[in-house]
C-alpha positions in Angstrom: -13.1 -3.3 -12.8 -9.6 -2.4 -13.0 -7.3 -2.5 -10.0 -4.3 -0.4 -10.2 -1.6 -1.1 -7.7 -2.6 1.8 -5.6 -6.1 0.3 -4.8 -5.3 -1.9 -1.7 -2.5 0.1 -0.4 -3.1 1.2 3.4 -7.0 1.7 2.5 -9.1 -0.9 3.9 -9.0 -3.4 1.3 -8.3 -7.1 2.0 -9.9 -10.5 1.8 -13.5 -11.0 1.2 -15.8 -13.9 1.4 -14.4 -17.1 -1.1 -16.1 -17.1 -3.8 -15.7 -19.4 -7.3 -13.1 -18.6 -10.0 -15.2 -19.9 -13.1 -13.9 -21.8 -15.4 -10.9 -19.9 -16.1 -8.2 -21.8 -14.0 -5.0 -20.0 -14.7 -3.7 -22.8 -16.9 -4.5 -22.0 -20.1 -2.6 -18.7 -20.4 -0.4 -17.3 -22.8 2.6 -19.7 -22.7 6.6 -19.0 -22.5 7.5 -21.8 -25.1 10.0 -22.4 -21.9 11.2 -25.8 -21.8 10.4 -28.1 -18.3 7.4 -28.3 -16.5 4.5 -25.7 -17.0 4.1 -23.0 -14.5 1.1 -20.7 -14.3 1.4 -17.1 -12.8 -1.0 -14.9 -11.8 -1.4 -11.0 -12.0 -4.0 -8.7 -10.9 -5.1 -6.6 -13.5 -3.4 -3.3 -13.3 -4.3 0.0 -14.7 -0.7 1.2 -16.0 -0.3 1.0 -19.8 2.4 -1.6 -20.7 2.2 -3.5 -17.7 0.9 -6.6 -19.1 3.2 -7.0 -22.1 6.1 -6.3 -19.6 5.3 -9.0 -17.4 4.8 -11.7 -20.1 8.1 -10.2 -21.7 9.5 -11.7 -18.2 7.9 -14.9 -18.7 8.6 -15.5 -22.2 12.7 -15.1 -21.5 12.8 -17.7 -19.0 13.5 -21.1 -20.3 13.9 -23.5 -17.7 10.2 -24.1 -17.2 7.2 -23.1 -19.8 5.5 -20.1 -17.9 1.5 -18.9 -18.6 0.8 -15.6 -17.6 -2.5 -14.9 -16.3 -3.9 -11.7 -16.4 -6.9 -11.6 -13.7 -9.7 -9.0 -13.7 -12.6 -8.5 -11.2 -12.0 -9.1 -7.7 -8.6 -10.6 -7.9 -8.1 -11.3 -3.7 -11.4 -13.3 -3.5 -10.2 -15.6 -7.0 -7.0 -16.4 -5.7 -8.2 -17.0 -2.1 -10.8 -19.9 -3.7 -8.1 -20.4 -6.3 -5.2 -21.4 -3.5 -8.2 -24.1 -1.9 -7.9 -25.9 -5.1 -5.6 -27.9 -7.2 -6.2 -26.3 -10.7 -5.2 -22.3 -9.2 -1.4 -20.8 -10.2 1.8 -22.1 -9.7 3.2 -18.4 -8.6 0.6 -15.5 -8.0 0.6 -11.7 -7.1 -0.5 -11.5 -3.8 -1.1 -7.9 -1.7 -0.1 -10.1 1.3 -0.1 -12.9 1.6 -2.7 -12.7 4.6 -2.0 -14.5 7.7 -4.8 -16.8 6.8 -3.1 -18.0 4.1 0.2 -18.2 6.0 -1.4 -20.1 9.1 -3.1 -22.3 6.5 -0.4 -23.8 4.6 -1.4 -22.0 1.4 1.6 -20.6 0.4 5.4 -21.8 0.6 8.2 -20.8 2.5 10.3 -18.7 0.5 13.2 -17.3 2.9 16.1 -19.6 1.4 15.4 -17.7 -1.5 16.8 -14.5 0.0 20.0 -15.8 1.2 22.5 -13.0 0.8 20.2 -10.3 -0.9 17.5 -10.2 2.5 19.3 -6.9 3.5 18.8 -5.1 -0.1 15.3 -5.2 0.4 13.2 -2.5 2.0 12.9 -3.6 5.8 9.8 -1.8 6.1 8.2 -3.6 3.4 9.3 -7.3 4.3 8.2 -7.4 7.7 4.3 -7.8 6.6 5.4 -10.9 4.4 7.3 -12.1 7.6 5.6 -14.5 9.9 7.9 -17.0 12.7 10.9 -15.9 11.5 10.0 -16.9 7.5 9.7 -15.0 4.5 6.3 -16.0 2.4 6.4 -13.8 -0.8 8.7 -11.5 -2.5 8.6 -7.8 -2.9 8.3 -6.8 -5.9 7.9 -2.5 -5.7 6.9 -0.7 -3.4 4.1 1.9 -3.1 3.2 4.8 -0.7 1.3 7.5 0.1 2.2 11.4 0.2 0.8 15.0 1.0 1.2 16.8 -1.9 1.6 20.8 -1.2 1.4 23.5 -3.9 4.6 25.6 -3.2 2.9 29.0 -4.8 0.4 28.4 -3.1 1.5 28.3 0.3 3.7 31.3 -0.8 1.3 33.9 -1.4 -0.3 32.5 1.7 2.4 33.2 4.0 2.2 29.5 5.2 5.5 27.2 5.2 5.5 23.8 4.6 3.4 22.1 8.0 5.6 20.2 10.6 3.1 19.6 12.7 -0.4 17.8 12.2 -1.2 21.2 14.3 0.8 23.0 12.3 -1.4 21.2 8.9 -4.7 22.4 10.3 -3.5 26.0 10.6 -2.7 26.0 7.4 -5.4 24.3 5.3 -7.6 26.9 7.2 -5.1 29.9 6.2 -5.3 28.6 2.5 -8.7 28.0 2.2 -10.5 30.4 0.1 -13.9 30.7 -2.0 -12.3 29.1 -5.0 -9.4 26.7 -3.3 -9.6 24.5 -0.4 -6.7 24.2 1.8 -6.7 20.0 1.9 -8.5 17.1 0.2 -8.3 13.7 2.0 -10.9 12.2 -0.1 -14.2 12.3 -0.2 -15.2 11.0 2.6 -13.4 13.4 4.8 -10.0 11.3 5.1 -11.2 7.9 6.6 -10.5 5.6 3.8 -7.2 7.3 2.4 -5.6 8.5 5.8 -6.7 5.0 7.7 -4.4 4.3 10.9 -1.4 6.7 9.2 -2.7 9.5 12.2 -2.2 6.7 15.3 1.6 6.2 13.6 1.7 10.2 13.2 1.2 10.3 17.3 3.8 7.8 17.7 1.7 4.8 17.9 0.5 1.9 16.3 -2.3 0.2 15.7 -1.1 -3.5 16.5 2.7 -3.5 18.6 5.4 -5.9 17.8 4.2 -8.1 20.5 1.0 -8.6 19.3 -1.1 -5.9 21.4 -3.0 -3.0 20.3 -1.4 -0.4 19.6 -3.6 2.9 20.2 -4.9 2.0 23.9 -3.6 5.9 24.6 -5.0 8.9 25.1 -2.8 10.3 22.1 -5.1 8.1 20.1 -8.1 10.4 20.7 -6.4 14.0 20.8 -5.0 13.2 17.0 -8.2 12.1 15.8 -9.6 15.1 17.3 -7.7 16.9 14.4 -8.4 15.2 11.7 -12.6 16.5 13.1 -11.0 19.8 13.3 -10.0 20.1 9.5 -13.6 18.9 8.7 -15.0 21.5 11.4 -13.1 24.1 9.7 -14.6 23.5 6.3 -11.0 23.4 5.2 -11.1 20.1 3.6 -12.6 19.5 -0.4 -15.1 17.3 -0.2 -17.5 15.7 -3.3 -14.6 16.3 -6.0 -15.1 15.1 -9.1 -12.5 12.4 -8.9 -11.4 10.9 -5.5 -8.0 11.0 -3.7 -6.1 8.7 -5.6 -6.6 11.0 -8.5 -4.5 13.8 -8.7 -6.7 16.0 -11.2 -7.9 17.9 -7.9 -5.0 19.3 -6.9 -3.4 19.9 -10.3 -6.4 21.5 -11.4 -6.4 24.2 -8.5 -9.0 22.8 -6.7 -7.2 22.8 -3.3 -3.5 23.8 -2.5 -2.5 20.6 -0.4 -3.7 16.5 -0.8 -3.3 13.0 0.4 -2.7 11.1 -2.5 0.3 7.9 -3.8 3.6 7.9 -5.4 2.3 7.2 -8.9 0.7 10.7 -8.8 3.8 12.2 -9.2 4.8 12.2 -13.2 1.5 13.6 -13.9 1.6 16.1 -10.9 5.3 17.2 -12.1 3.8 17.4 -16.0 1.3 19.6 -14.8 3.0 21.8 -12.5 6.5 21.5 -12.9 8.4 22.5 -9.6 5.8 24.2 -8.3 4.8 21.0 -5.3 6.6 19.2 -2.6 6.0 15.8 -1.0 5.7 15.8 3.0 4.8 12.8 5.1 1.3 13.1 7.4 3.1 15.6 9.9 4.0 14.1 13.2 1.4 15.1 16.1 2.8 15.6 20.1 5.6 15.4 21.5 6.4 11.4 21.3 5.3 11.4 17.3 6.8 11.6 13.8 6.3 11.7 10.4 4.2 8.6 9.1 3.1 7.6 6.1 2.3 3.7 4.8 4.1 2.1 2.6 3.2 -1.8 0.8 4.4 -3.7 -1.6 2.3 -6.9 -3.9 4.4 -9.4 -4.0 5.0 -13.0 -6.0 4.4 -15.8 -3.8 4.3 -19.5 -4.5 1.0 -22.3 -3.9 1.4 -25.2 -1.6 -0.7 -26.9 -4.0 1.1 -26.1 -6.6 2.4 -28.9 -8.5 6.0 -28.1 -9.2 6.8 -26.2 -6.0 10.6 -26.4 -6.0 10.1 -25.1 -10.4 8.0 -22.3 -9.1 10.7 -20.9 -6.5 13.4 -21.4 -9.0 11.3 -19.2 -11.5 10.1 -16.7 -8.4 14.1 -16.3 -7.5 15.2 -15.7 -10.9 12.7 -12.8 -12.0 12.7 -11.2 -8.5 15.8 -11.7 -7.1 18.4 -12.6 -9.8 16.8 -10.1 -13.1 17.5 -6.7 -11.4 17.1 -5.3 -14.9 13.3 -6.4 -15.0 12.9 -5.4 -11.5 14.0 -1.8 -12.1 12.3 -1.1 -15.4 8.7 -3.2 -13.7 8.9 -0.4 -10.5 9.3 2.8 -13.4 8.8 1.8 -16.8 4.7 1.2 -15.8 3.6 3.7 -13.4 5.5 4.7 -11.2 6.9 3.1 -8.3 10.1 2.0 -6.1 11.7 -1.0 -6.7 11.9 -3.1 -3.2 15.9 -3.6 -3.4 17.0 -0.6 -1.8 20.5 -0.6 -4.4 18.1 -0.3 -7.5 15.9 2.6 -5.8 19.3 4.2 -5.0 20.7 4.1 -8.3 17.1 4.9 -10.3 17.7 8.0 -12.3 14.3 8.5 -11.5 14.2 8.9 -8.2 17.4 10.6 -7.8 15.9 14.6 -7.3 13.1 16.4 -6.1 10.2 15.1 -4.8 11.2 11.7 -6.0 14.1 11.9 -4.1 12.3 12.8 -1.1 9.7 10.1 -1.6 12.4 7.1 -1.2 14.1 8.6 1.8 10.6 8.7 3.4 9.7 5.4 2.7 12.7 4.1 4.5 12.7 6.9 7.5 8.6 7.3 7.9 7.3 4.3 6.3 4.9 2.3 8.2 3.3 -1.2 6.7 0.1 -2.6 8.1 0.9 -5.6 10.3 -0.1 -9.1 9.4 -2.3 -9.3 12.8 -4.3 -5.9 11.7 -7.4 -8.0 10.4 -9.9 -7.1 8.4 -12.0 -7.0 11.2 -9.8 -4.4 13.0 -9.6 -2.3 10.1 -13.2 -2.1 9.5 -14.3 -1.7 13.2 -11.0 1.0 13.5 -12.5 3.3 10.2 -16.0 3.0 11.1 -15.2 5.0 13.9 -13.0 7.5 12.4 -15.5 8.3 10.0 -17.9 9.2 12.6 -15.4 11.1 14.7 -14.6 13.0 11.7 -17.9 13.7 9.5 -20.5 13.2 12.6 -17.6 14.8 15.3 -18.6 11.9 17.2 -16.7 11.8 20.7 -12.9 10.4 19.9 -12.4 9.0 23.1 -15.8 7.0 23.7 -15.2 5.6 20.1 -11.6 4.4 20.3 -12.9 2.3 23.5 -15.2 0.2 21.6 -12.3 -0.1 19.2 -9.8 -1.0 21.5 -12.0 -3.8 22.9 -13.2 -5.2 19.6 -9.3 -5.1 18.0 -8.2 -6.7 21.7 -10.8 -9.8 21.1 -9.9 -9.7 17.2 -6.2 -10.0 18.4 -6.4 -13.0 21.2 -8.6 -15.0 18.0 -6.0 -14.5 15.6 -3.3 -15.5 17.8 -4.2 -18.7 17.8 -3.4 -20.6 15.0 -5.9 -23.0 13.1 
């Protein structure tokens, strides 16, 4: 299977069970030719055209260590998970994290010295979850998000302005729903999966505190999932489209007039419609909320078992830090993305008007990232019950209780460190 970089972003997706790499270890890549020790680096497979040569490009013009470039498909979380328990895994790996297993662990080094006078260039929002006691683990290396596309005709001949409110978003995917359009598509599966804990940021909260608490122990919690039933209640939301949310082809092809779907949508939305979309954030809901939408970044962190450690953070600084150039034409060259140094995403050409432009000032003002303590566990117990308050309209308030107490206990285990 092919990941893309959109697959684990703000979705669900995280760690599984360790299980083996094979007998491919990572060390027998294509090699640099560099001079110095050799360094292997690991990639998950992505679906962008070009990507691949680009990144061993990279490699190849470094030449103070002999680099192998790894390109991993299949599940690439759970091989580098049982790859990091080993000594024959990569020097410097890809990592949509790193978890705080693998901090808490020892698994991965220390990187914050690394960042010494460039720490403020990078995208706050997407450092903190690579932050853990005060230390940076892993390097940004673009940065991803997701956006409610709206078809401006549309909404035009509709009468209906771009939504403000989450209120305001289920008024108007009922106003522009019709026998041949629906007003909204969320995915498939009503919303669950794509829109995940964006609605508890949308209400003003959060779905674990800076303090390590949970963060939707509030009756807001309950009312905004309430809407998110109401859109499916309405019949105002596509579902069973031929291609999910991440796809675009459902709103380019007329098959709904607004949809949840990522940044690297956006050449092929602009190619097929032209100026005729805008990007919105998931529209704020009450009085103490705001406009949310998650933002994430995969990173290039280095192994603690490793054996050149201090070669590997050189090599890590040099292409993600020091070569700007590479950084810029990785983020919109393949795809297309935001760098993670805020003075490269300012400067883009790119992402200087329109809905691109509006896309990087949201990630900064609305951008949310999932935090380090929101486990796997939390996510899955937090979505199982969204899914039934939104397709089954079971009862919001009864279901967040269950959550609450089963994210509480998932919280006071985590807390403590092995």
């Amino acid at each position: 299977m092919t990941i893309s970089r959109r697959t684990l972003l703000g979705t669900g997706a995280a760690l599984g069970q360790l299980t083996a790499c094979g007998s491919n270890t990572g060390r027998d890549g294509g090699s640099s030719g560099g001079s110095g020790p050799k360094l292997s680096q690991w990639y998950h497979q992505y679906g962008e055209p070009g990507a691949e040569q680009a990144v061993k490009r990279y490699a190849a013009a470094y030449k103070k260590a002999d680099v192998g470039v790894q390109w991993r498909p299949g599940n690439y979380d759970e091989q580098t998970a049982a790859a990091l328990l080993t000594d024959s895994g990569p020097d410097v790996f890809e990592v949509n994290g790193p978890t705080l297993d693998q901090i808490q662990r020892g698994q991965v080094v220390d990187l914050t010295g690394l960042f010494e006078g460039v720490k403020d260039d990078f995208n706050p929002v997407i450092l903190a979850p690579k932050t853990y006691d005060g230390k940076i683990w892993a390097i940004p290396q673009v940065v991803d998000m997701h956006l409610l596309y709206y078809r401006k005709s549309l909404l035009a001949d509709a009468g209906v302005k771009p939504p403000k409110s989450l209120d305001e978003l289920v008024d108007a995917a009922k106003a522009l729903t019709t026998k041949k359009v629906k007003g909204l598509f969320l995915g498939n599966d009503g919303g669950a999966g794509a829109l995940a804990i964006t609605p508890l940021y949308a209400a003003g909260l959060s779905s674990v505190t800076e303090d390590g608490e949970v963060g939707f122990d509030d009756p807001a919690a309950a009312r905004t999932l309430g809407k998110l039933r109401q859109l499916y209640a309405d019949k105002s939301l596509l579902l069973g489209a031929p291609s999910d949310w991440s796809d675009p082809s459902a709103f380019t092809q007329g098959l709904t007039a607004m949809q949840w779907c990522g940044l690297w949508a956006l050449p092929a939305v602009k190619k097929a419609l032209g100026d005729d979309f805008g990007v919105l954030a998931l529209p704020a809901d009450g009085a103490d909320g705001k406009p949310s939408l998650p933002v994430g970044s995969y990173a290039a962190a280095v192994s603690a078992r490793g054996g050149h450690r201090k070669e590997a953070k050189d090599f890590v600084k040099w292409l993600w830090i020091d070569r700007t150039d590479y950084q810029e034409d990785f983020a919109l060259s393949y795809g297309f993305h935001i760098p993670a140094r805020l003075s490269l995403a300012k400067k883009a050409d790119k992402l200087k008007e329109g809905p691109a432009a509006d896309a990087v000032r949201y990630s900064t003002e609305y951008g949310y990232a999932e935090p380090l303590l929101w486990t796997p566990a939390s996510r899955t117990a937090y979505q199982d019950a969204l899914s039934r308050i939104i397709k089954s309209g079971a009862n919001p308030e009864s279901e967040l209780k269950s959550v609450v107490r089963k994210v509480r206990a998932e919280l006071d285990r985590v807390k403590k460190k092995p």
